[in-house]
ChimeraX commands (.cxc) that place a marker at each C-alpha (Angstrom):
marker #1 position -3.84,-2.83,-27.86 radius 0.5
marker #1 position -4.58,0.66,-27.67 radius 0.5
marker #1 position -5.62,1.48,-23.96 radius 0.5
marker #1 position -7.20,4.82,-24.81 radius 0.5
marker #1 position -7.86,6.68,-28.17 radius 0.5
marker #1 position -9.26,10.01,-29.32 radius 0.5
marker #1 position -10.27,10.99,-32.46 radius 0.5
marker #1 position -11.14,14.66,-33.25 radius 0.5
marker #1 position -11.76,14.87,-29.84 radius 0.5
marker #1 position -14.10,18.01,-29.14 radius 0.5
marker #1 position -15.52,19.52,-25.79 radius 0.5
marker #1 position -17.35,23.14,-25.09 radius 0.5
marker #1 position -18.40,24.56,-22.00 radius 0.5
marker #1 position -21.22,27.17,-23.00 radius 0.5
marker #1 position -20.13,27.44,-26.69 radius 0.5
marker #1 position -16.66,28.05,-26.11 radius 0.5
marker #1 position -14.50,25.60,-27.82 radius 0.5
marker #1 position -12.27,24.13,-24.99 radius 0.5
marker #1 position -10.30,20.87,-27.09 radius 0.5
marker #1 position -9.98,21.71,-30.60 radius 0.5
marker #1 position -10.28,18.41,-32.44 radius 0.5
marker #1 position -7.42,15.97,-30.46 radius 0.5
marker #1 position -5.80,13.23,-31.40 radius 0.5
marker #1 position -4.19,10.67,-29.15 radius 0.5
marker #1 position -3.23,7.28,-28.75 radius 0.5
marker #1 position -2.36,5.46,-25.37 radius 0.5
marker #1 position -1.03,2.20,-24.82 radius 0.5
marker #1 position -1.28,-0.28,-22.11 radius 0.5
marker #1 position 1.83,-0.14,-19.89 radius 0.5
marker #1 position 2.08,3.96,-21.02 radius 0.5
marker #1 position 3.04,6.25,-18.28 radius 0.5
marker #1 position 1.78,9.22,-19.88 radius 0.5
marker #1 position 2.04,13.10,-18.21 radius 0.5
marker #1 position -0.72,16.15,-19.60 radius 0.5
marker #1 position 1.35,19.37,-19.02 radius 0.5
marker #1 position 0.72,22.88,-20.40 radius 0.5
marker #1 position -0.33,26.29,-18.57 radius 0.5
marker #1 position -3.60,27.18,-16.97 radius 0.5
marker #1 position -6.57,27.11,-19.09 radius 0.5
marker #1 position -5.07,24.99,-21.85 radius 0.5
marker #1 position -7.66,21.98,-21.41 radius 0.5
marker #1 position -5.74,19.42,-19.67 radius 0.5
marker #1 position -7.98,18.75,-17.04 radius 0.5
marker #1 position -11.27,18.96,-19.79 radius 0.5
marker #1 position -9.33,16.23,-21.75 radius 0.5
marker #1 position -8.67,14.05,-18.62 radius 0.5
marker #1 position -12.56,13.83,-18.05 radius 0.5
marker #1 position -13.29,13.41,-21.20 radius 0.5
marker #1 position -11.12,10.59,-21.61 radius 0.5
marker #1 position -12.17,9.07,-18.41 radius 0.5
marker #1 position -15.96,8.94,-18.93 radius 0.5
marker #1 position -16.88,11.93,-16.35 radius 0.5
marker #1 position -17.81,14.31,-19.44 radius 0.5
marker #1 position -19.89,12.80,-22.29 radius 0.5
marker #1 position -17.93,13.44,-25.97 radius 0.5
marker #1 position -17.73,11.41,-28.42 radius 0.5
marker #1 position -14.45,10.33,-30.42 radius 0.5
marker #1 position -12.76,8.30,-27.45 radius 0.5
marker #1 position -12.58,4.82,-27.18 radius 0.5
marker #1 position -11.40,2.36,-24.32 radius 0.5
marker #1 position -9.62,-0.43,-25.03 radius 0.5
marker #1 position -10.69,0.23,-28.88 radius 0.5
marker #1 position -14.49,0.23,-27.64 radius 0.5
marker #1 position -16.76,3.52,-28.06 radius 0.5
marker #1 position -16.33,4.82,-24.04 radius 0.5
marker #1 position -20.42,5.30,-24.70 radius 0.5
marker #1 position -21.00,1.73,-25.18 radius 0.5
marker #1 position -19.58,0.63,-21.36 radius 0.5
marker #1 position -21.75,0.56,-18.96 radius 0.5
marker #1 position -21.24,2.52,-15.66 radius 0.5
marker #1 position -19.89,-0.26,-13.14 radius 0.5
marker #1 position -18.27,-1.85,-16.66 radius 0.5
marker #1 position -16.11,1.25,-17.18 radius 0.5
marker #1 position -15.66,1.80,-13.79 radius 0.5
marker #1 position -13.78,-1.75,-13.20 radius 0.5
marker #1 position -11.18,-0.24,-16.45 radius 0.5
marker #1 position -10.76,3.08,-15.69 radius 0.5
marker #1 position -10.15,5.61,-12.01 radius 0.5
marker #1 position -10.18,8.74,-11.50 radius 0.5
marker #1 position -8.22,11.23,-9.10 radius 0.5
marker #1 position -9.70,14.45,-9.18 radius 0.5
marker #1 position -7.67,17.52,-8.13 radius 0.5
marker #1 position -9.17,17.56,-4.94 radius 0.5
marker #1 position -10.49,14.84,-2.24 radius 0.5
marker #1 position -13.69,16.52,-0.82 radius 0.5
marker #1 position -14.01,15.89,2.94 radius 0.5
marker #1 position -17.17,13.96,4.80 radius 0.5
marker #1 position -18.16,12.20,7.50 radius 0.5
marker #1 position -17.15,8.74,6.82 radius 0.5
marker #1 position -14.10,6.96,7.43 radius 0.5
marker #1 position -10.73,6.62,5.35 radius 0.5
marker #1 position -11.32,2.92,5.85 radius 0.5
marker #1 position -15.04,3.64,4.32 radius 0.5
marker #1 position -13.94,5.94,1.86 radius 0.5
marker #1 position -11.28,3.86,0.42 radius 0.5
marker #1 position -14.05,1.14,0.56 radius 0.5
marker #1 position -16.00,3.21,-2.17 radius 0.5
marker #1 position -13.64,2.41,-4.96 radius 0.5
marker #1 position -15.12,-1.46,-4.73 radius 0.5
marker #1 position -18.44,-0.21,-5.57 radius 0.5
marker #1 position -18.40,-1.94,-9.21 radius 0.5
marker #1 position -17.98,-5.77,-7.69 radius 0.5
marker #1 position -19.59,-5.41,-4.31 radius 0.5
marker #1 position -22.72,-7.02,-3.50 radius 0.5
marker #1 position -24.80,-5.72,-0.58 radius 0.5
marker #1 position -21.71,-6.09,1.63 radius 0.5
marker #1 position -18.31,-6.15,0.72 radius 0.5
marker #1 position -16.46,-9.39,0.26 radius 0.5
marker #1 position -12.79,-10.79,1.81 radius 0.5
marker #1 position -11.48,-9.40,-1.20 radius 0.5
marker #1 position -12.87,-5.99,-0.89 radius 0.5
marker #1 position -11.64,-5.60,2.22 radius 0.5
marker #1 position -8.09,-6.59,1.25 radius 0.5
marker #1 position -7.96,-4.65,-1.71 radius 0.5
marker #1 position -8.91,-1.12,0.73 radius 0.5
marker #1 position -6.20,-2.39,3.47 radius 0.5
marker #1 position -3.48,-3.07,0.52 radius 0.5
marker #1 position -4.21,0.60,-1.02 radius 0.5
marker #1 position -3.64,1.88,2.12 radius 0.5
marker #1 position -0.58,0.28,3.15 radius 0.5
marker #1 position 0.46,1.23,-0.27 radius 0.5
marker #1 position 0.47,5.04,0.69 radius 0.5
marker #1 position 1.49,4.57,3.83 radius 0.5
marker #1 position -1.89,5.79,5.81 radius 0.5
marker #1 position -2.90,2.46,7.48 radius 0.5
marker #1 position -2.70,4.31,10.70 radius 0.5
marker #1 position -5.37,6.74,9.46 radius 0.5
marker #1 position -8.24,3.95,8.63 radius 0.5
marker #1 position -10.90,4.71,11.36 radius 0.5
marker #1 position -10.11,8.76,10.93 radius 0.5
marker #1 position -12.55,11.00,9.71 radius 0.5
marker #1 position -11.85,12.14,6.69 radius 0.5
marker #1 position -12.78,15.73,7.69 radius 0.5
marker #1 position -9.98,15.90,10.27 radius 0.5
marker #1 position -7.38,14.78,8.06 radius 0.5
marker #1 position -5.12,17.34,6.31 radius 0.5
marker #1 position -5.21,18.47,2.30 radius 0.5
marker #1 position -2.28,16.20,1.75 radius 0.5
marker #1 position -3.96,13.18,4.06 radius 0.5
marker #1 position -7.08,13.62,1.84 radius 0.5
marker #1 position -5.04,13.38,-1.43 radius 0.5
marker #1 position -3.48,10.31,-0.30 radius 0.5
marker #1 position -6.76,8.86,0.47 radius 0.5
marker #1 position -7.90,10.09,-3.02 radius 0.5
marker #1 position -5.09,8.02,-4.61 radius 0.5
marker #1 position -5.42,4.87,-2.62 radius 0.5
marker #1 position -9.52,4.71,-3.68 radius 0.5
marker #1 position -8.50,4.58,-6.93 radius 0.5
marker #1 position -6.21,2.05,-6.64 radius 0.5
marker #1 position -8.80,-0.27,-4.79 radius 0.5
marker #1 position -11.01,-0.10,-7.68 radius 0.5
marker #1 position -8.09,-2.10,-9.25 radius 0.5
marker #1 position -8.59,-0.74,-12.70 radius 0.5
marker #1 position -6.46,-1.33,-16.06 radius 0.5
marker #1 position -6.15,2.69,-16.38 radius 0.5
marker #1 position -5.40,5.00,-13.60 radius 0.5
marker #1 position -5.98,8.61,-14.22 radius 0.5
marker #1 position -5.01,11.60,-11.95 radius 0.5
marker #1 position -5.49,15.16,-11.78 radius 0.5
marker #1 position -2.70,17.47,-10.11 radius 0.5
marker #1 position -2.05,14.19,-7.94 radius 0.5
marker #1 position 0.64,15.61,-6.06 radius 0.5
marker #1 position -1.06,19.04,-4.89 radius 0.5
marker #1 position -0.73,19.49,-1.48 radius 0.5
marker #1 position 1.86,16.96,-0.67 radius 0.5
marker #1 position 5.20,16.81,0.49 radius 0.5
marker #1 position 8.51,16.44,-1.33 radius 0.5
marker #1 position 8.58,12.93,0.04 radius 0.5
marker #1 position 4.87,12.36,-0.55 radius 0.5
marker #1 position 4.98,13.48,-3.89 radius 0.5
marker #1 position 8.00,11.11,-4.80 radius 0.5
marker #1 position 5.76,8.31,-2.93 radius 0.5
marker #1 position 2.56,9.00,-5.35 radius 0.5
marker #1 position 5.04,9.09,-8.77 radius 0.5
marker #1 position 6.75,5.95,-8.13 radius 0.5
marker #1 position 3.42,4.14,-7.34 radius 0.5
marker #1 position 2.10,5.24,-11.01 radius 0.5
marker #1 position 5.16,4.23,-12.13 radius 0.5
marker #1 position 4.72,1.15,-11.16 radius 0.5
marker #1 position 1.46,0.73,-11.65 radius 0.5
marker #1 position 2.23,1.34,-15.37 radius 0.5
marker #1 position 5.23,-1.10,-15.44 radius 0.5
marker #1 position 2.76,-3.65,-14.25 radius 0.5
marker #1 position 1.10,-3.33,-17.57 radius 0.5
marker #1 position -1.37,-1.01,-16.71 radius 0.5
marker #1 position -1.72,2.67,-18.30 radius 0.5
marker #1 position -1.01,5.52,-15.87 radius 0.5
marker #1 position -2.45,9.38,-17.46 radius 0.5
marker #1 position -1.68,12.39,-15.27 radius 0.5
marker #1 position -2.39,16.34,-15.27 radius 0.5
marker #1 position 0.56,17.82,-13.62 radius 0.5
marker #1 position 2.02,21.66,-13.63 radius 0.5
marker #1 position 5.55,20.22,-11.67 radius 0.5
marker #1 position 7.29,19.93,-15.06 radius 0.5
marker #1 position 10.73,18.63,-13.17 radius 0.5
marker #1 position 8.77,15.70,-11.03 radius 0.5
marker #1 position 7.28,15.12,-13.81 radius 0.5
marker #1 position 10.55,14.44,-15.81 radius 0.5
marker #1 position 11.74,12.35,-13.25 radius 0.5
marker #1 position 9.44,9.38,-13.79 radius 0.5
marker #1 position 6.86,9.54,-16.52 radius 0.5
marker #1 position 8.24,8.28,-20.30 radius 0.5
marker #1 position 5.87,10.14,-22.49 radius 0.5
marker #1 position 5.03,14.04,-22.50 radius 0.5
marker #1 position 1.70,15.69,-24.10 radius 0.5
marker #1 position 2.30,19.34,-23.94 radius 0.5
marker #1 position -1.60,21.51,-24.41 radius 0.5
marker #1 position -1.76,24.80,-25.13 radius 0.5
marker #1 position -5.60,26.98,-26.17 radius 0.5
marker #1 position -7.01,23.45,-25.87 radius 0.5
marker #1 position -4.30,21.66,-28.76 radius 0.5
marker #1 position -1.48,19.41,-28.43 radius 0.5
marker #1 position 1.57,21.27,-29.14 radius 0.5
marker #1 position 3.85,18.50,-28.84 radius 0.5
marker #1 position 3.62,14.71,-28.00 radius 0.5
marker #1 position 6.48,11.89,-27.16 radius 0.5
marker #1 position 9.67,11.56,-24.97 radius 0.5
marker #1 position 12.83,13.62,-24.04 radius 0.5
marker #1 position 13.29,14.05,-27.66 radius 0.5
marker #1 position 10.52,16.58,-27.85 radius 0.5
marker #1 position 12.09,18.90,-24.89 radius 0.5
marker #1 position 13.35,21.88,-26.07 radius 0.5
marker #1 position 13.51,25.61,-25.10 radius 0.5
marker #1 position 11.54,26.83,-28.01 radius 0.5
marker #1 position 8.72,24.64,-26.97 radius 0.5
marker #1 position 9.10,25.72,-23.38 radius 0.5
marker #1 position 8.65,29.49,-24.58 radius 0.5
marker #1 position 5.73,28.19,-27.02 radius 0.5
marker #1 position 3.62,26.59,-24.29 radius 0.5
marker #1 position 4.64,28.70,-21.54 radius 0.5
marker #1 position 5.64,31.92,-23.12 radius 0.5
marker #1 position 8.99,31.54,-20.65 radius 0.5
marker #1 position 12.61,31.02,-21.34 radius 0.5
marker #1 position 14.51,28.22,-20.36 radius 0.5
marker #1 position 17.54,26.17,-20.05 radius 0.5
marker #1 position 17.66,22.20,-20.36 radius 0.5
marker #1 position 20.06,20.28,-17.99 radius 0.5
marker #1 position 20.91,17.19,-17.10 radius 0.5
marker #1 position 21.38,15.78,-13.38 radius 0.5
marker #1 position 21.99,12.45,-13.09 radius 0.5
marker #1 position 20.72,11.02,-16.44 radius 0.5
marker #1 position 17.50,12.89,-15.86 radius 0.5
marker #1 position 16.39,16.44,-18.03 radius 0.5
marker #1 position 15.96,19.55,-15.39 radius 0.5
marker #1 position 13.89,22.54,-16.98 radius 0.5
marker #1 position 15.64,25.53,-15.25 radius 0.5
marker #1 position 13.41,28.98,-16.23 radius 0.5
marker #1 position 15.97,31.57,-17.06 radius 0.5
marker link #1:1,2 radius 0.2
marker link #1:2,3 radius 0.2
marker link #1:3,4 radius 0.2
marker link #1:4,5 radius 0.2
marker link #1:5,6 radius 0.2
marker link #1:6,7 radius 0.2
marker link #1:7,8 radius 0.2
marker link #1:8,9 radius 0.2
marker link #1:9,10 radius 0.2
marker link #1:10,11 radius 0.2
marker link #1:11,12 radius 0.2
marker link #1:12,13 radius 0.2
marker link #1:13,14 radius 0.2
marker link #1:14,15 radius 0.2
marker link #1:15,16 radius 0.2
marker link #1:16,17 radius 0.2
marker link #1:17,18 radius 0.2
marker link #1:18,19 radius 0.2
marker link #1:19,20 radius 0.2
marker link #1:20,21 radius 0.2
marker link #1:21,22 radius 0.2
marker link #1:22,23 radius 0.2
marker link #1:23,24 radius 0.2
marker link #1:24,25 radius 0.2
marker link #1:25,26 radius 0.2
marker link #1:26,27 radius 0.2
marker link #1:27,28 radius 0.2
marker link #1:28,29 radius 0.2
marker link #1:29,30 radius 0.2
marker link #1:30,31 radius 0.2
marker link #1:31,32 radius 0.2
marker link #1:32,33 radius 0.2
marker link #1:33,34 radius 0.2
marker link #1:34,35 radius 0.2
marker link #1:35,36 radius 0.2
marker link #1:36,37 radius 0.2
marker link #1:37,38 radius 0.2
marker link #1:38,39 radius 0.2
marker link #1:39,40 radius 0.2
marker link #1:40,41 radius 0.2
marker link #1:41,42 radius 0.2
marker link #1:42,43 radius 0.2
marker link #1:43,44 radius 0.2
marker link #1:44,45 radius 0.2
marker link #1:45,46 radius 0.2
marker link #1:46,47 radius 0.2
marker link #1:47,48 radius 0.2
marker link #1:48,49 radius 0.2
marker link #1:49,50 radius 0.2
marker link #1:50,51 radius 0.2
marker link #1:51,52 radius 0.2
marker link #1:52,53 radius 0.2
marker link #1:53,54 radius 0.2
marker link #1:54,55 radius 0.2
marker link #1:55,56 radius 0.2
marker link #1:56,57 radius 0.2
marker link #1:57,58 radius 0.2
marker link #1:58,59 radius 0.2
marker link #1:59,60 radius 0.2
marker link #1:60,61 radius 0.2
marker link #1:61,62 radius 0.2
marker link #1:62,63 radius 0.2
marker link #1:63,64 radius 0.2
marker link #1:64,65 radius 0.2
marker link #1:65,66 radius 0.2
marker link #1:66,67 radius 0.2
marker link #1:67,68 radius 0.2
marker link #1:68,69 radius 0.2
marker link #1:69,70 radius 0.2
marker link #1:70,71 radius 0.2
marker link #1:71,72 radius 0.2
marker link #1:72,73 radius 0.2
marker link #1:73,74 radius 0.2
marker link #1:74,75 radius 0.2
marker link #1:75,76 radius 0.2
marker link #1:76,77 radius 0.2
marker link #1:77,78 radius 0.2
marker link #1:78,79 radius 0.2
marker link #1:79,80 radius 0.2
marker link #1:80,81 radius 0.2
marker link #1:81,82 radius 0.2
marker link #1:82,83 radius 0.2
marker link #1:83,84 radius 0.2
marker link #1:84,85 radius 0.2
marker link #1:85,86 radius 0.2
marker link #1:86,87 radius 0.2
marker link #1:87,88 radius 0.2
marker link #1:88,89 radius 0.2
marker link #1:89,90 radius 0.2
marker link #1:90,91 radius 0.2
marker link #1:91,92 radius 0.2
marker link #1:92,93 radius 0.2
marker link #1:93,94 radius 0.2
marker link #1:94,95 radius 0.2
marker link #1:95,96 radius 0.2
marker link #1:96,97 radius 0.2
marker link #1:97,98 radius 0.2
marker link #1:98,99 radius 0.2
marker link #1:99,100 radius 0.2
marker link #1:100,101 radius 0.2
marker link #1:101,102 radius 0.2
marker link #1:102,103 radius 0.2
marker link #1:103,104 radius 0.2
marker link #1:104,105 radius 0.2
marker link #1:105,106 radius 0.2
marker link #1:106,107 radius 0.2
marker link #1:107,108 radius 0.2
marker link #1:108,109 radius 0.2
marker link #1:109,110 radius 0.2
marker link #1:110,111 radius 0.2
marker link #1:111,112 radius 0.2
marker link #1:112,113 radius 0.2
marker link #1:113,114 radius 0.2
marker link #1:114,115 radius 0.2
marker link #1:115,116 radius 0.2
marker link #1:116,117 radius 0.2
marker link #1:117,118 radius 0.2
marker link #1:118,119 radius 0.2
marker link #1:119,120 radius 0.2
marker link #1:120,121 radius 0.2
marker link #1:121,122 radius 0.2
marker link #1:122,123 radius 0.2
marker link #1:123,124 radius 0.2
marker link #1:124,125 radius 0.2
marker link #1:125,126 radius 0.2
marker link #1:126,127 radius 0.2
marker link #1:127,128 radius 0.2
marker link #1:128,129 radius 0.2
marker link #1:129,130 radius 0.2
marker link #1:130,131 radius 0.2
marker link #1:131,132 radius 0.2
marker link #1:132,133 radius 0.2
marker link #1:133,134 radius 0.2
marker link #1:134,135 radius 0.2
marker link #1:135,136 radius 0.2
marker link #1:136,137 radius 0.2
marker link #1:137,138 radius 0.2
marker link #1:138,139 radius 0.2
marker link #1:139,140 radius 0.2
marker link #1:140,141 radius 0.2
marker link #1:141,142 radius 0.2
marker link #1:142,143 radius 0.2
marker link #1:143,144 radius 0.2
marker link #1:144,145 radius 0.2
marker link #1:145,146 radius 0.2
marker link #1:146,147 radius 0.2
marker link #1:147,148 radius 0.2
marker link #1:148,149 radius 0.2
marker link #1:149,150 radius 0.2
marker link #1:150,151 radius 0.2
marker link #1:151,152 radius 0.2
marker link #1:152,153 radius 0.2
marker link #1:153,154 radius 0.2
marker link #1:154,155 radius 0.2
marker link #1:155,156 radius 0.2
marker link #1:156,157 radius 0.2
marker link #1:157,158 radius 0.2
marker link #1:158,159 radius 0.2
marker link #1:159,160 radius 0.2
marker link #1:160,161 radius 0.2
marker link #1:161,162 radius 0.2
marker link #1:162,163 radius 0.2
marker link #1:163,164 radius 0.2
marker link #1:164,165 radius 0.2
marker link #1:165,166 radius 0.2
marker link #1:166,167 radius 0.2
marker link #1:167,168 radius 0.2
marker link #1:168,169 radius 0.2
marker link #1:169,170 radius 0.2
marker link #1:170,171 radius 0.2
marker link #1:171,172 radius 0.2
marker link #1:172,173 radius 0.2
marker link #1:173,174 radius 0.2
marker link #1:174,175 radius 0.2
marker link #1:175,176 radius 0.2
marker link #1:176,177 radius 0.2
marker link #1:177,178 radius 0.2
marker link #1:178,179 radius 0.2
marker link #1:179,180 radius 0.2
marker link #1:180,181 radius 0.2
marker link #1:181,182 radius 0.2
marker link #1:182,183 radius 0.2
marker link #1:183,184 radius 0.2
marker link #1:184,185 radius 0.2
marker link #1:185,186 radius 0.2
marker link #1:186,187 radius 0.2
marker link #1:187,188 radius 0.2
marker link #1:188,189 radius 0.2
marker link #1:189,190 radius 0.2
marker link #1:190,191 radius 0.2
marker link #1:191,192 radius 0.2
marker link #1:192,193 radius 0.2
marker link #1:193,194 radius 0.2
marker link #1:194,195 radius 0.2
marker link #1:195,196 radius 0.2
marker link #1:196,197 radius 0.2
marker link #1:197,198 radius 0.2
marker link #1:198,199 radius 0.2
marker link #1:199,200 radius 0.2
marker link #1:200,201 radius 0.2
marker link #1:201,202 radius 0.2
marker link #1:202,203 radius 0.2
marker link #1:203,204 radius 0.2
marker link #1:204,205 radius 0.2
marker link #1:205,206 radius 0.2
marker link #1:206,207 radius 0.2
marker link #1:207,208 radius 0.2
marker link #1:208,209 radius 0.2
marker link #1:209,210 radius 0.2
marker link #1:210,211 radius 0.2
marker link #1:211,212 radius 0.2
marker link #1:212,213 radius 0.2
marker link #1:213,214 radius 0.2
marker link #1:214,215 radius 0.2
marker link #1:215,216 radius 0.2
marker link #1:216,217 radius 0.2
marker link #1:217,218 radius 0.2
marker link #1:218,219 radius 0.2
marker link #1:219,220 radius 0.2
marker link #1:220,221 radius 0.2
marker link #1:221,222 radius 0.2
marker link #1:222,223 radius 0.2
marker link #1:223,224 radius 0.2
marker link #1:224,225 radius 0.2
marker link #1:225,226 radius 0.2
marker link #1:226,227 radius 0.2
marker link #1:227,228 radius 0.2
marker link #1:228,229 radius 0.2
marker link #1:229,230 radius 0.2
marker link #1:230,231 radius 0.2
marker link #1:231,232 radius 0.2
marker link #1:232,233 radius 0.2
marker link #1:233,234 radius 0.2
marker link #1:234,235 radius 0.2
marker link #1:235,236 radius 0.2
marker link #1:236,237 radius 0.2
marker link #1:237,238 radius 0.2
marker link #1:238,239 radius 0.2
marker link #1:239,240 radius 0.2
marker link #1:240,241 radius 0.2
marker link #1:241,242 radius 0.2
marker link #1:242,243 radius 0.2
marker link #1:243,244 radius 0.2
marker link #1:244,245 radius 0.2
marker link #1:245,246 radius 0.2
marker link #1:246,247 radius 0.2
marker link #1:247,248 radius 0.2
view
């Protein structure tokens, strides 16, 4: 079954055309990577596909996204956006917020162990009765990450995921999609770190003026479409099994 599909997807802001009539198919189990210069739509496409801006032409699970209703589409489908905005409640509470679709009026045994196993899972137990306004851009991030995975959805999505974190933080949030993808589930992410990238997702979509410009595995790296979606020359390596772009 398809996990996600678009259909002549279109999207404007103010009458300028921002997706140009996509088409794209994505599996469950897909570990799927958006990548492309600034401007080129891949964050637009991300919300449209995730419910957060109303098109039509996508559907969920081969469903019409406008036929879910909020909580229902919320229990399939989180979303990372590129940044975590800071507040006043806890990371314990904020986590908590991703269990909003199957709490009642207080949260359950397993609410509370889905929040403490997204935590553990990036590694910021130790930060559960912080404030997330005292935490740092790549604390907040992490937090980000692990209130999506408490909603427990089918599809994880996730915008720049890795900004503001360390090298070992960044390897940290990659493997977990990776996994959460070999699991069965569908894992869609924006990134601009081509090489990280590389390392761990199995399928590339390449934007460019709000298009695809190219769409499947290693097969489809090549310089030419590193200078037509970047406008940059660059040389294709190999270190340890895995491709390296190297700009020239």
């Amino acid at each position: 079954m398809k996990a996600i599909r678009a259909r002549n997807l279109r999207y404007s802001y103010n009458g300028a055309e921002v997706l140009r009539g996509l088409d794209l198919e994505i599996g469950e189990g897909d570990f799927v990577v958006i990548l492309g210069p600034n401007g080129a739509g891949k964050s637009t496409l991300l919300k449209c596909l995730s419910g957060i801006l109303k098109c039509s032409g996508v559907e969920v699970f081969e469903k019409p996204i406008g036929e879910y209703q909020r909580d229902e589409l919320a229990k399939l489908i989180s979303y990372v956006p590129q940044r975590t905005e800071p507040g006043f409640m806890t990371v314990f509470d904020t986590v908590l917020l991703g269990r909003r679709p199957y709490m009642g009026l207080r949260p359950s045994k397993r609410d509370v162990e889905a929040v403490r196993s997204a935590l553990k899972k990036l590694g910021i137990e130790h930060l559960a009765l912080k404030i997330t306004n005292r935490l740092s851009g790549g604390e907040l991030q992490k937090v980000g990450v692990a209130r999506a995975l408490a909603q427990e959805p089918k599809i994880l999505m996730m915008d720049e995921p890795t900004n503001n974190l360390d090298i070992k933080s960044q390897l940290e949030v990659m493997r977990i999609a990776r996994e959460f993808s070999s699991e069965g589930n569908t894992s869609i992410l924006v990134m601009h770190d081509v090489n990280l990238a590389l390392r761990f997702a199995e399928r590339f979509v390449f934007m460019k003026n709000g298009e695809i410009v190219a769409d499947g595995g290693t097969e489809v790296l090549t310089p030419g479409l590193f200078k037509r979606v970047y406008g940059v020359e660059v040389e294709i390596a190999e270190v340890r099994g895995v491709p390296v772009v190297v700009p020239l």
